[in-house]
C-alpha positions in Angstrom: 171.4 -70.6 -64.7 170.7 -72.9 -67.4 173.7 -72.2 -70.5 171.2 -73.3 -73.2 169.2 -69.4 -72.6 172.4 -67.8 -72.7 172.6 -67.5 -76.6 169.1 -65.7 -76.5 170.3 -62.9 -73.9 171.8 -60.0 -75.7 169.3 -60.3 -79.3 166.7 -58.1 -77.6 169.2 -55.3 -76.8 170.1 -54.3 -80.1 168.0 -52.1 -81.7 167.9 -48.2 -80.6 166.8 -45.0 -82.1 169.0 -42.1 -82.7 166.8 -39.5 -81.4 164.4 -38.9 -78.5 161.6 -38.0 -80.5 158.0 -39.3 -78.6 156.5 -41.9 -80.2 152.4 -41.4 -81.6 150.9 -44.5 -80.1 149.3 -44.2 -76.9 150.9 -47.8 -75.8 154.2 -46.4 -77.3 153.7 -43.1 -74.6 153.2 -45.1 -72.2 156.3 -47.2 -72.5 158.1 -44.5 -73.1 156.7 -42.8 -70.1 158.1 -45.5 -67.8 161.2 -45.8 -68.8 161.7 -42.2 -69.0 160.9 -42.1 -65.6 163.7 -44.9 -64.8 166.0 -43.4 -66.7 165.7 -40.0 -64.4 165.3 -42.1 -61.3 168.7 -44.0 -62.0 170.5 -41.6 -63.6 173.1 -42.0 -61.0 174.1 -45.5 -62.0 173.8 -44.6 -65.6 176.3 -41.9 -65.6 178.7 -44.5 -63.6 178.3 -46.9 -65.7 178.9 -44.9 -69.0 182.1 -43.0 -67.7 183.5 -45.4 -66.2 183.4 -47.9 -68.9 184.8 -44.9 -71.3 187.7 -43.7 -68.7 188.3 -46.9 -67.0 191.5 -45.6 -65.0 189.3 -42.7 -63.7 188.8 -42.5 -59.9 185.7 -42.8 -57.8 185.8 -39.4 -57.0 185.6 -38.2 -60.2 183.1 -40.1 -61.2 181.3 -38.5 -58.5 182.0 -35.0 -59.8 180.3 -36.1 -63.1 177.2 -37.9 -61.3 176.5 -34.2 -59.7 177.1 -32.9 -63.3 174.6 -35.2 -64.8 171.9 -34.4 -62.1 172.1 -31.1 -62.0 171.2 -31.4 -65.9 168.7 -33.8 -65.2 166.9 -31.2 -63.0 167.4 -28.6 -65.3 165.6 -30.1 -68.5 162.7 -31.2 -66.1 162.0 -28.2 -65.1 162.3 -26.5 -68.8 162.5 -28.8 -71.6 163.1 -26.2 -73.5 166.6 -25.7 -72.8 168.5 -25.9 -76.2 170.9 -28.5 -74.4 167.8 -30.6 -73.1 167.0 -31.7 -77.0 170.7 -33.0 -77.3 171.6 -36.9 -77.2 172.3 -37.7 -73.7 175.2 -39.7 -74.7 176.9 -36.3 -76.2 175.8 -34.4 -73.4 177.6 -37.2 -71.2 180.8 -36.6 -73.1 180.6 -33.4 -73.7 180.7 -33.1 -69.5 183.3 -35.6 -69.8 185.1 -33.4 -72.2 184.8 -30.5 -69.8 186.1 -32.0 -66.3 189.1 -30.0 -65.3 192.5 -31.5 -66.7 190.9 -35.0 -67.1 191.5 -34.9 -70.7 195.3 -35.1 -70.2 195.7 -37.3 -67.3 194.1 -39.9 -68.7 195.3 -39.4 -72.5 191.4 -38.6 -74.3 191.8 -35.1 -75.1 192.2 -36.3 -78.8 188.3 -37.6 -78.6 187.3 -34.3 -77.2 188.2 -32.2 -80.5 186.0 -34.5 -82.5 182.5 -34.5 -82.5 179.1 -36.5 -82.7 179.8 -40.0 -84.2 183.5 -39.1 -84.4 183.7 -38.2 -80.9 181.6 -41.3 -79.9 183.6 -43.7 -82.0 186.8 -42.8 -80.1 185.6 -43.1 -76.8 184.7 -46.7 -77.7 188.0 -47.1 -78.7 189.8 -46.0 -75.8 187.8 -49.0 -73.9 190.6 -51.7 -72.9 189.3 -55.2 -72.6 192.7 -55.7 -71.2 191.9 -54.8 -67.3 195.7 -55.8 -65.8 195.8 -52.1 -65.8 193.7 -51.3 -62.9 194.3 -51.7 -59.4 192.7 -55.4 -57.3 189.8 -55.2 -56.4 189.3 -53.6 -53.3 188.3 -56.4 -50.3 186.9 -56.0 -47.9 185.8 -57.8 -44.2 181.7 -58.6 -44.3 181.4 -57.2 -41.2 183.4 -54.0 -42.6 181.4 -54.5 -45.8 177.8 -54.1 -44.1 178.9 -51.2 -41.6 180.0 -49.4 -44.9 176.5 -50.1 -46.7 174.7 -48.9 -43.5 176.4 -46.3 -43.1 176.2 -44.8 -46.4 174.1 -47.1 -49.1 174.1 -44.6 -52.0 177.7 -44.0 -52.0 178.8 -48.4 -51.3 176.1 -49.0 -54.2 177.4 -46.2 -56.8 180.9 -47.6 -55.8 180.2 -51.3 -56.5 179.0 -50.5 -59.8 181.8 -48.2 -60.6 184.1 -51.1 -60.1 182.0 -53.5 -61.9 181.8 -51.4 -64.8 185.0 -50.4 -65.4 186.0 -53.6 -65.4 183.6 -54.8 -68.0 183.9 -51.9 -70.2 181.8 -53.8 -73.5 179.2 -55.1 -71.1 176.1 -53.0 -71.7 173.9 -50.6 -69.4 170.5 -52.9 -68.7 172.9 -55.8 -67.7 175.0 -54.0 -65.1 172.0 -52.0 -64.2 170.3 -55.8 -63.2 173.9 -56.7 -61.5 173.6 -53.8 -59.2 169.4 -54.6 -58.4 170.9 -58.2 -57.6 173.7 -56.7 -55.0 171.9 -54.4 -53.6 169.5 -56.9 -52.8 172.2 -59.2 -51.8 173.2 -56.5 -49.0 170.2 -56.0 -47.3 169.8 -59.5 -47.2 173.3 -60.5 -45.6 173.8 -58.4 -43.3 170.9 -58.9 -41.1 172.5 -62.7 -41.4 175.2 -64.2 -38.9 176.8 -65.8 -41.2 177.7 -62.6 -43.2 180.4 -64.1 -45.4 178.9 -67.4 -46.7 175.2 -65.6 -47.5 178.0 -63.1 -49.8 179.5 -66.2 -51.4 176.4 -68.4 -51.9 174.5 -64.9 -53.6 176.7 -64.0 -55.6 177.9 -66.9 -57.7 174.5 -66.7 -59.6 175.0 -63.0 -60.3 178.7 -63.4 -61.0 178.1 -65.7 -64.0 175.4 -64.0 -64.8 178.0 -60.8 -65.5 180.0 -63.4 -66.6 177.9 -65.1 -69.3 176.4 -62.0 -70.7 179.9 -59.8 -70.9 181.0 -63.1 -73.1 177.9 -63.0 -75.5 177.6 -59.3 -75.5 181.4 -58.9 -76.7 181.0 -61.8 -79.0 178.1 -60.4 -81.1 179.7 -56.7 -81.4 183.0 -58.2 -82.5 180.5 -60.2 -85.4 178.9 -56.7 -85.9 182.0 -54.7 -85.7 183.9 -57.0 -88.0 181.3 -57.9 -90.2 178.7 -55.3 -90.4 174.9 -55.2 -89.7 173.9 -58.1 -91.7 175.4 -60.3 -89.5 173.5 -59.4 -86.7 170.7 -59.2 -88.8 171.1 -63.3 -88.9 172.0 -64.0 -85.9 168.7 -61.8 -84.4 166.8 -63.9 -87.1 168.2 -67.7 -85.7 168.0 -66.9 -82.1 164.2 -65.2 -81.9 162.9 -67.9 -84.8 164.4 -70.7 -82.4 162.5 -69.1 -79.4 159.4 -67.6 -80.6 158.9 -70.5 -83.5 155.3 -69.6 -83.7 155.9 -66.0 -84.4 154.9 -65.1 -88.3 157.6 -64.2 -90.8 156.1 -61.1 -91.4 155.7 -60.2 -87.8 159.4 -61.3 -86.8 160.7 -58.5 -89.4 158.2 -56.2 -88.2 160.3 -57.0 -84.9 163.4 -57.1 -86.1 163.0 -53.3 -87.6 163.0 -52.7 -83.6 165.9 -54.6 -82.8 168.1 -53.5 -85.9 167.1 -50.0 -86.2 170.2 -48.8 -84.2 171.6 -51.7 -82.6 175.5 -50.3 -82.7 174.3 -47.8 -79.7 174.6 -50.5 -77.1 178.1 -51.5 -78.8 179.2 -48.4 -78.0 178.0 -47.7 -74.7 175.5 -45.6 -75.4 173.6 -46.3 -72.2 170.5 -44.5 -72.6 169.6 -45.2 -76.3 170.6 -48.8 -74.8 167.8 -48.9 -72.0 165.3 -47.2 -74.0 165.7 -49.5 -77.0 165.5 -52.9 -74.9 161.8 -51.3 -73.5 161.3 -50.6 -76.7 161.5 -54.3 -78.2 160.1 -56.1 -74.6 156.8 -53.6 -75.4 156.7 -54.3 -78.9 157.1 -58.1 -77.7 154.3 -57.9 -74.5 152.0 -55.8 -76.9 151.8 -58.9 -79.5 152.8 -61.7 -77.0 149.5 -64.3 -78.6 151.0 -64.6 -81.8 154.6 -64.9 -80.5 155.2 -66.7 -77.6 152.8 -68.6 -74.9 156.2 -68.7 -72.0 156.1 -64.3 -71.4 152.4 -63.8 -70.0 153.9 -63.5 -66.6 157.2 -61.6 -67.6 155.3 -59.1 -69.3 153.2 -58.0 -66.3 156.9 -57.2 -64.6 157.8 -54.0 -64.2 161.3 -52.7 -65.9 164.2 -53.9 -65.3 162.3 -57.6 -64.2 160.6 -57.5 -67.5 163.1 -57.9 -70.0 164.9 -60.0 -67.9 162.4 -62.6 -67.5 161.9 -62.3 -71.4 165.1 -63.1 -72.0 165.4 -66.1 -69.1 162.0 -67.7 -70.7 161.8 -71.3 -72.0 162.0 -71.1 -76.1 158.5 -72.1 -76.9 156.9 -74.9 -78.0 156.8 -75.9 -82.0 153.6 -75.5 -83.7 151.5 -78.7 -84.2 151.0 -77.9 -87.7 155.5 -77.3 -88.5 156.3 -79.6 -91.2 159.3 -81.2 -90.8 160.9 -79.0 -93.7 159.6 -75.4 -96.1 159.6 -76.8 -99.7 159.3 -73.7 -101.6 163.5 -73.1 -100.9 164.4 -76.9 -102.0 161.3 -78.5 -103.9 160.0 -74.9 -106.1 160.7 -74.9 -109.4 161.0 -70.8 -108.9 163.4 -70.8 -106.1 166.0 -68.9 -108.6 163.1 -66.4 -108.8 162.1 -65.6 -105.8 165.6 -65.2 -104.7 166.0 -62.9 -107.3 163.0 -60.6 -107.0 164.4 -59.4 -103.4 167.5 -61.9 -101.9 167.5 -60.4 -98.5 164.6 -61.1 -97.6 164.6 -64.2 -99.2 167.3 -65.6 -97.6 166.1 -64.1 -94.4 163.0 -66.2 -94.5 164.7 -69.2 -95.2 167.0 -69.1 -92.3 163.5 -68.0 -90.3 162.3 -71.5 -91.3 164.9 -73.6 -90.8 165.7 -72.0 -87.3 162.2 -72.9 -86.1 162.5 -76.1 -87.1 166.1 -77.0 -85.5 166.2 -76.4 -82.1 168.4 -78.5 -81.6 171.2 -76.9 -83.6 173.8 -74.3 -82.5 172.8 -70.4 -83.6 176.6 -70.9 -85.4 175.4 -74.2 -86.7 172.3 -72.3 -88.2 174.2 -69.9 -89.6 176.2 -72.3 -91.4 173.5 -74.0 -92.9 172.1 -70.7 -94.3 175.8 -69.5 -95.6 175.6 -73.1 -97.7 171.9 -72.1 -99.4 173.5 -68.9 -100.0 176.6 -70.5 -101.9 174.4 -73.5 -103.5 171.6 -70.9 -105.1 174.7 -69.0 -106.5 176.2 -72.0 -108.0 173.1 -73.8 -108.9 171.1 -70.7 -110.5 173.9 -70.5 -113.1 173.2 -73.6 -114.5 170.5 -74.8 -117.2 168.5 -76.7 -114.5 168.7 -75.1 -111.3 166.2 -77.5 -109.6 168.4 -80.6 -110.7 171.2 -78.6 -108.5 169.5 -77.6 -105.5 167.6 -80.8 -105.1 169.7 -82.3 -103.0 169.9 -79.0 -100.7 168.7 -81.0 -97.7 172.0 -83.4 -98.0 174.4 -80.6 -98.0 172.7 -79.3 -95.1 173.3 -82.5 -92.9 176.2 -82.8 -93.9 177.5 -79.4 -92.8 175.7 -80.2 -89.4 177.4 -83.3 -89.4 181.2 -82.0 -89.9 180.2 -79.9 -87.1 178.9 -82.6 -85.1 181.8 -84.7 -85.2 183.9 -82.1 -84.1 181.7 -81.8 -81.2 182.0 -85.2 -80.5 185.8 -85.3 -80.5 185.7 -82.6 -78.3 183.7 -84.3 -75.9 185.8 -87.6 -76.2 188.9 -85.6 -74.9 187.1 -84.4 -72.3 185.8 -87.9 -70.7 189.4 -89.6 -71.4 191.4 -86.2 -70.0 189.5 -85.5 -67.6 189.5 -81.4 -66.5 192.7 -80.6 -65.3 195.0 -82.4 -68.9 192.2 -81.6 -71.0 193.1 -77.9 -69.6 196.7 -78.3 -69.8 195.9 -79.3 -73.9 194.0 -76.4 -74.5 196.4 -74.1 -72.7 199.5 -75.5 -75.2 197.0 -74.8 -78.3 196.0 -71.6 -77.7 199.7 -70.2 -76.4 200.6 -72.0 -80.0 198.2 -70.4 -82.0 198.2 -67.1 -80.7 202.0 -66.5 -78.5 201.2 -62.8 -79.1 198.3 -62.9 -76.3 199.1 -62.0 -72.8 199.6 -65.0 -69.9 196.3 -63.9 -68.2 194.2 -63.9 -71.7 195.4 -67.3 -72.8 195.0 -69.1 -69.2 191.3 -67.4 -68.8 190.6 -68.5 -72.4 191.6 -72.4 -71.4 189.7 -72.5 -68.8 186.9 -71.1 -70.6 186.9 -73.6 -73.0 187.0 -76.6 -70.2 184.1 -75.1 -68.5 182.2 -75.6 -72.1 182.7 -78.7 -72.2 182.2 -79.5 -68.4 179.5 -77.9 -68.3 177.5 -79.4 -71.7 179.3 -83.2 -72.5 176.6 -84.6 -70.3 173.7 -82.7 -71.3 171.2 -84.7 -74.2 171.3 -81.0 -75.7 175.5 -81.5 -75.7 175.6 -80.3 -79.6 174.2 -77.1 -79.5 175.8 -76.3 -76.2 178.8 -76.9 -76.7 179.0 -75.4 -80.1 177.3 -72.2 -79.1 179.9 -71.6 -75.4 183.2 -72.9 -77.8 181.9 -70.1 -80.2 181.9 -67.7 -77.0 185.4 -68.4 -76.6 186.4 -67.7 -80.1 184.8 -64.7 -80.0 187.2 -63.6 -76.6 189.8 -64.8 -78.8 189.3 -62.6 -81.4 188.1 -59.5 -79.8 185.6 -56.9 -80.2 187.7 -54.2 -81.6 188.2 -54.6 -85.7 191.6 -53.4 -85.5 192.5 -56.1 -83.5 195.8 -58.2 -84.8 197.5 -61.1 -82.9 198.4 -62.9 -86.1 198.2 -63.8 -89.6 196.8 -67.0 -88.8 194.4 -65.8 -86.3 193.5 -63.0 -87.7 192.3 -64.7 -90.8 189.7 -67.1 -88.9 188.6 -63.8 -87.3 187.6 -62.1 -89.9 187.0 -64.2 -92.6 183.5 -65.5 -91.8 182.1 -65.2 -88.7 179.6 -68.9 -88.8 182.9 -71.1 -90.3 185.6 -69.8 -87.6 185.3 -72.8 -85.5 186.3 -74.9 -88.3 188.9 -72.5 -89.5 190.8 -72.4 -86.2 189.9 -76.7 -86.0 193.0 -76.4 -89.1 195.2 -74.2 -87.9 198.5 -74.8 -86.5 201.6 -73.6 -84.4 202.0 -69.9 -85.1 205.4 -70.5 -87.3 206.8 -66.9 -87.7 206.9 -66.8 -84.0 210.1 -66.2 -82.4 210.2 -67.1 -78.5 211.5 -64.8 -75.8 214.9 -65.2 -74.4 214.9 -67.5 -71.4 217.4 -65.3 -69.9 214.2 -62.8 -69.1 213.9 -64.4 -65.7 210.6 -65.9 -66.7 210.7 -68.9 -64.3 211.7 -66.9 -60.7 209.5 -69.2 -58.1 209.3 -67.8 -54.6 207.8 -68.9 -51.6 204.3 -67.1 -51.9 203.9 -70.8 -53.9 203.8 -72.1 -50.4 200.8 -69.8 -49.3 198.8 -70.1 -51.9 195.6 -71.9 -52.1 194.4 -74.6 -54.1 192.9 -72.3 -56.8 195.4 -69.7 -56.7 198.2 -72.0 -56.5 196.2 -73.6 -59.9 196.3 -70.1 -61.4 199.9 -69.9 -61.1 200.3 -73.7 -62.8 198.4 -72.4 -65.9 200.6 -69.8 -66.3 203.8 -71.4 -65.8 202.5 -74.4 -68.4 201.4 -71.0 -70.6 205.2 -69.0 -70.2 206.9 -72.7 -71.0 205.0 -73.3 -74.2 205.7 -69.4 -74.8 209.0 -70.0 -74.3 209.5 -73.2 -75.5 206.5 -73.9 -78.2 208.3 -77.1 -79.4 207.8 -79.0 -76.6 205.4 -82.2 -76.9 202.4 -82.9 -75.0 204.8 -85.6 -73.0 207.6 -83.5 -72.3 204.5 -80.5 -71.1 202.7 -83.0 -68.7 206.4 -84.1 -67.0 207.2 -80.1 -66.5 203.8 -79.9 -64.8 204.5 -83.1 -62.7 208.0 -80.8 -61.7 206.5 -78.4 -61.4 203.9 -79.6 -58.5 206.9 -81.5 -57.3 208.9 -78.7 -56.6 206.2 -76.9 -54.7 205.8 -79.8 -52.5 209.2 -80.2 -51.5 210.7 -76.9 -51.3 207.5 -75.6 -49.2 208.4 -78.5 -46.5 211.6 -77.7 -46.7 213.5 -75.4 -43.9 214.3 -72.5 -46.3 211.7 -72.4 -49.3 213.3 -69.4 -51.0 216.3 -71.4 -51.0 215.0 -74.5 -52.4 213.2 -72.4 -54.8 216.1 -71.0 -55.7 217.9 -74.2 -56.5 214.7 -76.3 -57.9 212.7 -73.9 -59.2 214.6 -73.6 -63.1 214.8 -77.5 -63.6 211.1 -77.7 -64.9 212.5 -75.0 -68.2 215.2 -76.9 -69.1 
């Protein structure tokens, strides 16, 4: 999977209407037709996926109850649509059945959703979704051998169970991206079991759909936190930058002709409504196929797919190539004499368009980098179309443009430096002591996943020629873990102010932040440096899971501590493993060894 698509996979899944109403155009029936038919087929997974992303501590088996719930429903409307529950929204249906289960309400603590209703109703369910997923039991393991006499034995229920687990585990992932995950394993399955080598065709196969997950769940959470925290006309930009980047051929007038599909209802998919979800990303791949000449010549073949291939493949395309006839730069939003005008006869879309031309023309920038650029024309025109002569101001437009690019940039750059002169492991160990600095209040497990995050940014794009852009667009992915999906999310003053301030400027805001100084440490009487011999069984990447977070509960507990005096409690850290795991009596040694590398 190349990283560079990854910033163009969720734009074409936010749109959604709020009602099931047909559509009047026979290519619109059509559609519509389709994917109402794969909505009944997989209706199954659907119900899985929503409930368990909604009631994450539920069990299998009740999930089960509400799948035979949610057929028996099915089968009722299609045989008379006339039912007055049949012209509900599925998603109230769904959690209306939720609502009803038998004493599930008050095991798992949602009967306060269940007394309010429609958007209510629907907005506390989305609440009660934990990102936090410590909660929930391992995943179950299982032998391949045991694995494939399972699937053989009983496919529908190992499939519906897989995605169970998936999905409750990725609770803000939406429904057309797990739907894809569970295609992909199922294929996996009948693939490796016929093979004799069961368990590395399971580990080669599923790297490429695990980061897929992976990838997505990141970018998916990130641009609901924007849209959560910041409201519709944030997405609205970032919909604009990503689709003018990739489609830069596509008309002005014809990309918000698009963009009424994509922004219609786009806070469905946030919140896990998985129907409107799947019928709004057919909805925007037709609208896409049915005018694919004047957009984009890379999607002939995708659009011949059938669903889910089809939006996939959309989404995977190469971004197209720029018009012969693009001039380097649109001279009616720097060179007019009526820019003041213009702007003022209808802003939005004035400001829409010029972010639609500078997009097409930069691919090389970072869809945060674009963003950026059109938050400065914003600020300039207000400043400059107060003045006498507004096009003496704005002139120089152009300059304040590169150099916002260029502060960017030059972070970049100095990322990248640390990473060729630390190499993986100490550039991980710095970004483990920043993070635990800037934000103690974060659990172990959310700071060490975060570090390594940001180390696989730069690992993965320092050597690419597109290294700006990549890097700027996965560093923003981690930010956007950082700061969370939910509004009401607090860690600290600090933080919390780069989170919600402005969405295209938070890299630059957390670049100037410091130690969180109204942190008070833990007592180090709180036993948080036991070691025990399980060190000595551990392998490499486990035993490098419980490094980070003893370099994480040291800075927590001691976030004084220079870089030096970090590194040396690492160095005695892997010292003590060593030489209490050869010695005669590890939990002994342990015992004796193990609280020099606090103190």
């Amino acid at each position: 999977m190349k990283q560079l698509k990854l910033t163009g996979f969720v734009i074409f899944f936010f749109f959604l209407t709020e009602s099931l109403t047909l559509p009047t155009k026979p290519q619109d029936v059509d559609d519509l037709r389709i994917t109402q038919k794969f909505i009944e087929d997989n209706v199954a997974y659907i119900t899985i996926i929503a409930f368990a992303q909604y009631i994450q501590e539920a069990s299998f088996e009740e999930v089960e109850m509400l799948v035979k719930a949610m057929k028996e429903y099915r089968d009722r409307c299609l045989a008379d649509m006339t039912l007055p529950e049949c012209s509900e929204l599925a998603n109230n249906v769904l959690l209306e059945n939720i609502c009803a289960m038998e004493g599930l309400p008050q095991k798992y603590n949602f009967s306060h959703c269940c007394h309010k209703v429609d958007f209510e109703r629907r907005l506390c369910f989305f609440h009660n979704k934990k990102a936090e997923v410590g909660f929930l039991p391992p995943l179950p393991t299982l032998d391949p051998e045991e694995k494939c006499q399972t699937y053989k034995n009983n496919k529908e229920s190992f499939l519906n169970n897989y995605i169970y687990e998936v999905s409750r585990r990725n609770p803000f992932v939406f429904a057309p991206t797990l739907l894809t995950v569970a295609a992909r394993f199922e294929e996996m399955a009948e693939i490796c079991c016929e093979e004799q080598e069961k368990a590395n065709c399971f580990r080669s196969k599923a790297e490429p759909f695990i980061q897929y997950l992976k990838a997505l769940s990141s970018y998916q959470k990130n641009v609901c936190g924007a849209f959560l925290k910041f409201g519709p006309q944030i997405l609205q930009s970032i919909n604009i930058a990503v689709l003018s980047q990739k489609f830069p051929k596509i008309e002005f007038k014809q990309l918000t002709s698009l963009l009424e599909d994509i922004s219609s209802k786009y806070d469905g998919c946030c919140e896990g409504d998985v129907v409107h979800c799947i019928r709004g990303r057919s909805k925007v791949m037709s609208h896409i196929c049915s005018k694919q000449d004047s957009i984009s010549s890379k999607i002939k073949e995708c659009c011949e797919k059938k669903i889910p291939e089809r939006g996939e493949c959309i989404i995977y395309s190469n971004k197209d190539d720029r018009p012969n006839n693009l001039s380097l730069r649109e001279a009616k939003f720097t060179e007019s004499e009526n820019v003041c005008e213009e702007r003022d006869a209808d802003r939005e879309t004035f400001l829409a368009e010029f972010l639609y031309e500078y997009a097409r023309r930069h691919p090389e920038l970072s869809t945060p980098g674009l963003l950026r650029i059109a938050g400065v024309y914003e600020d300039l025109l207000r400043e400059c179309c107060d003045t006498q002569t507004p096009p003496d101001c704005y002139k120089d437009a152009e300059n304040k443009f590169n150099e916002t690019t260029e502060k960017s940039l030059k972070i970049v750059q100095r990322e990248c430096e640390h990473f060729q002169n630390l190499g993986k492991d100490d550039l991980k160990y710095h970004y483990l002591a920043r993070l635990t600095r800037l934000a103690p209040q974060l659990s172990t497990d959310e700071l060490t996943f975060l570090g390594k995050e940001m180390v696989i940014a730069l690992a993965t794009c320092c050597t690419l020629s597109e290294e700006f852009a990549c890097v700027d667009n996965l560093m923003d992915l981690v930010l956007g873990e950082l700061c969370g999906i939910n509004k009401n999310r607090s860690i600290n003053p600090a933080v919390d102010h780069c989170c919600r301030t402005n969405f295209a400027f938070r890299r630059s805001c957390f670049e100037g932040l410091e130690a969180d100084k109204n942190y008070v440490p833990p007592s180090p009487s709180q036993g948080f440096f036991t070691f025990h011999p399980d060190l000595c069984q551990a392998h490499n990447e486990e035993l490098q899971r419980k490094k980070d977070r003893f370099l994480v509960t040291l800075v927590k507990l001691k976030p004084e501590l220079s870089e030096e005096a970090l590194r040396s409690s690492m160095t005695e850290f892997s010292h003590v493993v060593e030489k209490c795991c050869k010695a005669a009596g590890p939990e002994a040694c342990f015992q004796k060894e193990g609280p020099k590398g606090s103190q």
